[in-house]
DOGU-72410 format. One record per residue (C-alpha): x, y, z; residue in three letters. Coordinates in steps of 0.02 Angstrom, whole numbers, plus 50000, padded with zeros to 5 digits. Example, Ala and Ser with C-alpha at 12.3 -4.5 7.8 and 13.67 -1.06 7.14 Angstrom:
east;north;up;aa
50615;49775;50390;ALA $
50684;49947;50357;SER $
***
This chain:
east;north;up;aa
50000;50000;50000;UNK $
50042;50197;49985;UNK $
50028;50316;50071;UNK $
49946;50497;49972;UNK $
50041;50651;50023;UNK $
49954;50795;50001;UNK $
50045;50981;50054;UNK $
49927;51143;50030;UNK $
49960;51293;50159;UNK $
50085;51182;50284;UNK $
49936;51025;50300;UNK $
49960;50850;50258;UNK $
49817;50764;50196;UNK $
49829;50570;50155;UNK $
49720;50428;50084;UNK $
49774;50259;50060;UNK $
49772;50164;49864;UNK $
49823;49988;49852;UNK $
49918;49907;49734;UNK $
49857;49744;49657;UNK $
50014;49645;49558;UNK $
49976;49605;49360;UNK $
50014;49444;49308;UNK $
50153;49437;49172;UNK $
50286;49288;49121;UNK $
50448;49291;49026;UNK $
50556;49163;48937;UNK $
50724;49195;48956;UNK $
50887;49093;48924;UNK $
50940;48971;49075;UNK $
51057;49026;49196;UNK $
51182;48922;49322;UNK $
51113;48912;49490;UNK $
51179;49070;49573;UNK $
51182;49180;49415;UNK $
51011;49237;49362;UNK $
51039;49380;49449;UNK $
51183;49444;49375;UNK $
51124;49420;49194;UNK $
51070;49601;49220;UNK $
51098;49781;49138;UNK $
51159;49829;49315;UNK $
51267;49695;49317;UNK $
51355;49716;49149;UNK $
51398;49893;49184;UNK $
51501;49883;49352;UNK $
51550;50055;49416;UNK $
51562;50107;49244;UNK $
51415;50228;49254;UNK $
51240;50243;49302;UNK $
51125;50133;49196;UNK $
50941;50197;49196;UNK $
50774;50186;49168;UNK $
50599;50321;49163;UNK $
50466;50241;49300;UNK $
50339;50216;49207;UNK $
50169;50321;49256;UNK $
50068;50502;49239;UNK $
50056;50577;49073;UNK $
49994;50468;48916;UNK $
49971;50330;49042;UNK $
49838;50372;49122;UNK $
49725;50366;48966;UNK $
49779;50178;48923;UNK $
49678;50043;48958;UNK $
49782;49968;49103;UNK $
49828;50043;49309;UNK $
49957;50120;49326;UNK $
50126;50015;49290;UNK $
50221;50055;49438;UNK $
50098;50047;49588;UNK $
50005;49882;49504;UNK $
50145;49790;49382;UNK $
50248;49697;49492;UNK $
50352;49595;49371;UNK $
50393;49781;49287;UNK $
50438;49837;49482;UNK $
50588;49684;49484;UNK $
50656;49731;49295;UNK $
50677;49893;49370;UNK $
50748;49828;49528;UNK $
50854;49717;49450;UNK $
50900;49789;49262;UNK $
50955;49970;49330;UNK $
51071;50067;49451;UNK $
50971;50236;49435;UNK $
50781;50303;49380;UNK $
50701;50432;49328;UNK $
50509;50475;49341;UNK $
50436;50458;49179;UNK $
50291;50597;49230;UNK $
50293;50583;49396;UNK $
50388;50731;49426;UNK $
50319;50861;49315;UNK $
50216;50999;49357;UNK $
50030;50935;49287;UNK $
50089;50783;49431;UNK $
50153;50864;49579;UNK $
50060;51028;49559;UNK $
49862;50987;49538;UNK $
49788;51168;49620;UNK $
49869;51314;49651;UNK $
49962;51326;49815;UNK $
49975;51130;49812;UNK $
50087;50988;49787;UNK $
50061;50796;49796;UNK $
50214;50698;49820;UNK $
50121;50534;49818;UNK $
50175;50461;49656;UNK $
50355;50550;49673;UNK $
50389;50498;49850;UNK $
50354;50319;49822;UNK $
50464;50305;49655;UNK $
50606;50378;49774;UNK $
50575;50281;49905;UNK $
50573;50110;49775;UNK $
50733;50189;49709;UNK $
50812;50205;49893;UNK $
50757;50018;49938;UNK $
50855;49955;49788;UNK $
51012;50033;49805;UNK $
50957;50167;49659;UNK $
51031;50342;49620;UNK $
50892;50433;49540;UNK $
50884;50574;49393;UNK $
50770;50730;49422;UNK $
50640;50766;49286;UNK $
50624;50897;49267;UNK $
50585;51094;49352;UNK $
50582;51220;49194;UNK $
50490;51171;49038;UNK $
50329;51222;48917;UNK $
50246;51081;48918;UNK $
50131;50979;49069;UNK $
50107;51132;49144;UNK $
49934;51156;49234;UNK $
49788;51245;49178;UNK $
49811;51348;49336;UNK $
49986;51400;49290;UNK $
49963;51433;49098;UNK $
49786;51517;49124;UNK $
49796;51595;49285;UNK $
49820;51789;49280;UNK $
49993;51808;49372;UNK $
50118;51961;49374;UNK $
50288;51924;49330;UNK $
50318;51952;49513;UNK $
50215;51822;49556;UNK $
50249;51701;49423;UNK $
50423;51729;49479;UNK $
50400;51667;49672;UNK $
50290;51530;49597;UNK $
50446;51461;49509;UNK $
50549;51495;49650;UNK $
50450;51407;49779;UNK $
50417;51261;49687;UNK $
50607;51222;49623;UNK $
50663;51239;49796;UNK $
50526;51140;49866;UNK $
50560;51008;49749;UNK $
50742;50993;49743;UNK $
50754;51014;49931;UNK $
50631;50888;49981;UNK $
50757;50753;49878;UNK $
50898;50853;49936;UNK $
51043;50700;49961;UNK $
50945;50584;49847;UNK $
50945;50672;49687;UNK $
51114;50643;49582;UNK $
51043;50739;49438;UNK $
50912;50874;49412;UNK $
50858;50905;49221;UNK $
50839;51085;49276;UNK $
50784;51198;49102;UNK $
50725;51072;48980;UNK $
50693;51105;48794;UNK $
50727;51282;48804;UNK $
50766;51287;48647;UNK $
50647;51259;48488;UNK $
50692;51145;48319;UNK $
50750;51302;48236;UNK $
50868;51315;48391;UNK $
50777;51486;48426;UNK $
50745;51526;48625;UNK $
50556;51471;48656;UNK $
50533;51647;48701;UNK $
50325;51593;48662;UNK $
50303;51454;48716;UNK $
50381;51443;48877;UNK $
50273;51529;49004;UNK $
50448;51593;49112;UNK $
50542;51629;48968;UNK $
50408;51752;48891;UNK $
50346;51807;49064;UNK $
50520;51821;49141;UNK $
50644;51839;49006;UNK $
50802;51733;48965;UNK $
50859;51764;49125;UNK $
50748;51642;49229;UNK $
50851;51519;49148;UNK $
51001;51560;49277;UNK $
50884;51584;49420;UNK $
50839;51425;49417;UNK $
50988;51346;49409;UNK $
51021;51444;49537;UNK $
50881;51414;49653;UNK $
50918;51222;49609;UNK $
51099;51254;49673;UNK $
51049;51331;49850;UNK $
50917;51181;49882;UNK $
51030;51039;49844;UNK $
51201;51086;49835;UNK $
51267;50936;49789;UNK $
51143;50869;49660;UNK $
51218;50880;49456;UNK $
51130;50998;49371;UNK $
51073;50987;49175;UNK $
51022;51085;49029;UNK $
50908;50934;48921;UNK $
50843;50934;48755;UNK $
50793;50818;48619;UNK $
50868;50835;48442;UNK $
51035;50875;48512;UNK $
51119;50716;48490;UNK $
51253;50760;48349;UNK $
51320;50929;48305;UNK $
51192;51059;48244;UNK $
51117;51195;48258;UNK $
51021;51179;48400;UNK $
51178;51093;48493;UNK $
51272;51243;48437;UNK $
51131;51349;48537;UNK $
51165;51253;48703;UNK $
51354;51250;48684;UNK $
51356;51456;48656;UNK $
51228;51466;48805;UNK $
51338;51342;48914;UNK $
51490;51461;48893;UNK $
51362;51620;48945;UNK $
51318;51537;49104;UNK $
51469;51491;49170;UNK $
51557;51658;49127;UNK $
51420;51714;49240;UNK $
51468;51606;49382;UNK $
51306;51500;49366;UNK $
51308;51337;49439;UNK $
51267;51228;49267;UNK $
51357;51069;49297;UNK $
51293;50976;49153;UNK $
51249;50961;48945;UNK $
51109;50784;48917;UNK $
51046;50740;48755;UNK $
50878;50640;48754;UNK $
50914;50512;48648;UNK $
50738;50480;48570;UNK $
50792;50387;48406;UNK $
50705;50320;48250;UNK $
50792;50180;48124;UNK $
50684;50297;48001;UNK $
50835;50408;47995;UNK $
51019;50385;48015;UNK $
51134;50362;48185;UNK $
51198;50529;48227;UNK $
51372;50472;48190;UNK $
51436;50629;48279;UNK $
51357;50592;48471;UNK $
51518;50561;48553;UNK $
51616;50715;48475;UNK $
51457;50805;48504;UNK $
51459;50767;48712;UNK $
51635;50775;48701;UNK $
51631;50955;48636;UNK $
51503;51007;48812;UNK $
51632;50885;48931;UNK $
51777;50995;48866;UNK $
51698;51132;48947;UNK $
51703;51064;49113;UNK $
51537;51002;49102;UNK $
51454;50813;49138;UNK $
51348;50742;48989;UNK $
51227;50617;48992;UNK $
51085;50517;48890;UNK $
50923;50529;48971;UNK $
50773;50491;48865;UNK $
50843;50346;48758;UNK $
50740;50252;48645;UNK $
50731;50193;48463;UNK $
50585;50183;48368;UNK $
50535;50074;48234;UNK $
50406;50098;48073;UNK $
50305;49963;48131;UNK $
50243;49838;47950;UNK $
50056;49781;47946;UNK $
50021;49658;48105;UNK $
50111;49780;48211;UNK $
50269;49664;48239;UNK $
50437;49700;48204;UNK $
50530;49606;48070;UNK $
50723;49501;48110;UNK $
50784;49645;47999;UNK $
50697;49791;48107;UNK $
50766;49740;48269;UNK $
50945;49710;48203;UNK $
50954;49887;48144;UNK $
50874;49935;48317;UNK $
51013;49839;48413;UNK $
51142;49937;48325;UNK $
51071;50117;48360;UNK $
51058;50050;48530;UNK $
51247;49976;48537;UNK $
51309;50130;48427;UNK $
51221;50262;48576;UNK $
51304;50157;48703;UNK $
51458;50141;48642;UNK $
51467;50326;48624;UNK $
51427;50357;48807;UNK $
51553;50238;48851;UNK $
51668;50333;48740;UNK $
51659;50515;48823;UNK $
51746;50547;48996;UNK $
51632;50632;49127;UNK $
51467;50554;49031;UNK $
51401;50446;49199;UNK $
51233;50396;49163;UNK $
51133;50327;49009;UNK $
50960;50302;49051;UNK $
50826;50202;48939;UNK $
50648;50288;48911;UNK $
50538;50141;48982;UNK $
50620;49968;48954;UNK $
50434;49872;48903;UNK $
50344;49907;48739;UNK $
50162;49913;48828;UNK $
50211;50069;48934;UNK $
50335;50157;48789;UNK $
50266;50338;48749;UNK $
50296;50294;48554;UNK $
50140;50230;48502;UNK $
50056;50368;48593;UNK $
50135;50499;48525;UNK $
50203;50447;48337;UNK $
50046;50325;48281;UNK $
50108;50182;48185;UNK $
50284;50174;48251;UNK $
50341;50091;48429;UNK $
50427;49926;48481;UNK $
50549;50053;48547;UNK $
50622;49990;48691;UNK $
50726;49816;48747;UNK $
50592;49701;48813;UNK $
50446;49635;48741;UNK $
50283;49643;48827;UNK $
50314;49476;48880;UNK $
50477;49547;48970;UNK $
50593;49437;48856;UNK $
50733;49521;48782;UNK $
50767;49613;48601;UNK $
50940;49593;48507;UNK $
50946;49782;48590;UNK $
50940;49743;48753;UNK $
51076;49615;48740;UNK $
51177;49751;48619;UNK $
51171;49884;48771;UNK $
51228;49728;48890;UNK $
51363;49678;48795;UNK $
51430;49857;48746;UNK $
51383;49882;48959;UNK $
51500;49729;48995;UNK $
51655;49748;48882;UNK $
51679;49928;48979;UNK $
51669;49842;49137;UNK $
51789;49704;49101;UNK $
51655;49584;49124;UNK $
51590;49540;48954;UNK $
51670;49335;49008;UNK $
51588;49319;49152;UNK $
51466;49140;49126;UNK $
51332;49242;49187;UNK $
51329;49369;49006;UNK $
51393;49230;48879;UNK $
51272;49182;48737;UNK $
***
């Protein structure tokens, strides 16, 4: 069970929801006695870097025919338990989640993903505190002075940020500030046109004072090689920290589609932000596939997925200071893809069945010859 956490004008109000397992099965490949468990992601990698996956929940999700995957889907709660060394909340930890009224927020959904995350031995990823999308009706309707609009950011990134203050490794702190035509959303993003460019700093800022030592990110999607729009973030990078503000890190997305080619360029792209002092990261990885009639993919399909997968991981592995490469969802039946591009999807590693792609055992194997442990009997085909 879970307990609902409420906060509106210093109260705590909770109700109780209970969480009823779903029944799932998977065939996998046998295992010596004593080795299932390291046949894993989190395995593979070692202390090479943070391996991780979005919790699946909020957003598109709660439209689909099914309860929510992470309260109810307990054979998805042990992939991520076993599979990964950090998460990130999928939805959880937007504004339309946390921030239902005015004046409120609801940790419920939030708190228990940390709490899984802290149980398992998890660092977790922040997602995310400045963006134009998922806002609430009450924020992008509401008539608020800049003043006000201002304290309203304020209060809510260091209410945020400080209540995981020492759990947090990462906070995606300005997200997609940028547009396809690498133009500043100056539009669409209620701070930036409200506040100006300059909110952008503040935040980090106000990020900074409430958890000093979390890692703090710029994140965007379409950033993965060198373009225009990475060009955008790397001249912004070098305005911020001329101005002494605490950005400690550059993340590309990651969300892929065998429709188009590999960004060849990734690792000279992160290397580029790490050679400003900066951490980079993959956060949102995923590779989706034109799906043929029947809605399976074809032997071919998945072969070209694996190596988009291999190829992204590969290039993590490749940059020094990039320290965490986290999947977007690991099960087809809770992927945003289908949701969002109709007629595309199988983008993740596991079936819906929970078996394994050629991409998940790609990422292993890239995982496990950086770790040194790419013999062990455990990872051997």
């Amino acid at each position: 069970m879970r307990r609902r956490q409420i906060l509106t004008a210093g109260a705590v109000a909770t109700t109780l929801a209970a969480a009823t397992p779903a029944a799932a099965h998977a065939e996998r490949k046998p295992t010596p006695p004593g080795l299932a468990k390291k046949d894993t992601l989190a395995f593979a990698v070692g202390d090479v870097l943070e391996i991780g996956c979005a919790v699946a929940g909020g957003g598109h999700h709660l439209s689909q025919p099914y309860p929510d995957p992470f309260t109810h889907d307990e054979p998805y709660r042990k992939v991520l338990a076993a599979e990964f060394t950090s998460l990130s909340a999928e939805n959880q930890m937007k504004w339309d989640h946390l921030r239902p009224a005015e004046g409120v927020y609801d940790f419920t959904d939030a708190d228990a993903i940390a709490d899984f995350a802290a149980q398992n031995g998890h660092v977790m990823r922040g997602h995310t505190l400045l963006w134009h999308n998922q806002n609430p009706a009450w924020l992008e309707q509401g008539d608020h002075t800049p003043a006000q609009l201002r304290e309203i950011l304020r209060d809510h990134i260091q209410t945020v940020v400080g209540r995981y203050a020492g759990r947090m490794q990462q906070w995606d702190v300005a997200n997609e500030i940028f547009d396809d035509s690498a133009a500043l959303r100056t539009e669409a993003n209620i701070w930036i046109r409200e506040l100006g460019p300059g909110i952008i700093a503040d935040a980090f800022r106000w990020a900074h004072e409430a958890d000093p030592e979390a890692q703090l990110f710029l994140n965007d999607y379409n950033v993965e090689g060198i373009n225009p729009k990475s060009d955008a973030y790397h001249a912004l990078v070098q305005e911020l920290l001329a101005d002494g503000v605490p950005v400690h890190g550059f993340s590309t997305q990651g969300h892929l589609s065998t429709r188009y080619g590999f960004p060849d360029d990734l690792a000279a792209n992160l290397r580029r932000f790490a050679d400003l002092g900066l951490r980079t990261a993959i956060t949102e990885l995923d590779v989706r596939i034109d799906l043929p009639e029947g809605g399976e993919p074809t032997a071919e399909q998945l072969a070209t997925q694996a190596e988009y997968y291999r190829r992204t991981t590969e290039a993590v592995l490749a940059v020094e200071g990039c320290g965490s490469l986290t999947l977007w969802g690991v099960v087809d039946r809770y992927s945003w893809v289908p949701v969002t591009f109709p007629g595309q999807g199988a983008a993740t590693v596991l079936r819906d069945d929970l078996t394994r792609k050629p991409a998940y055992d790609a990422v292993q194997h890239a995982l496990a010859a950086a770790s040194g442990r790419a013999g062990h009997p455990a990872l051997r085909d």
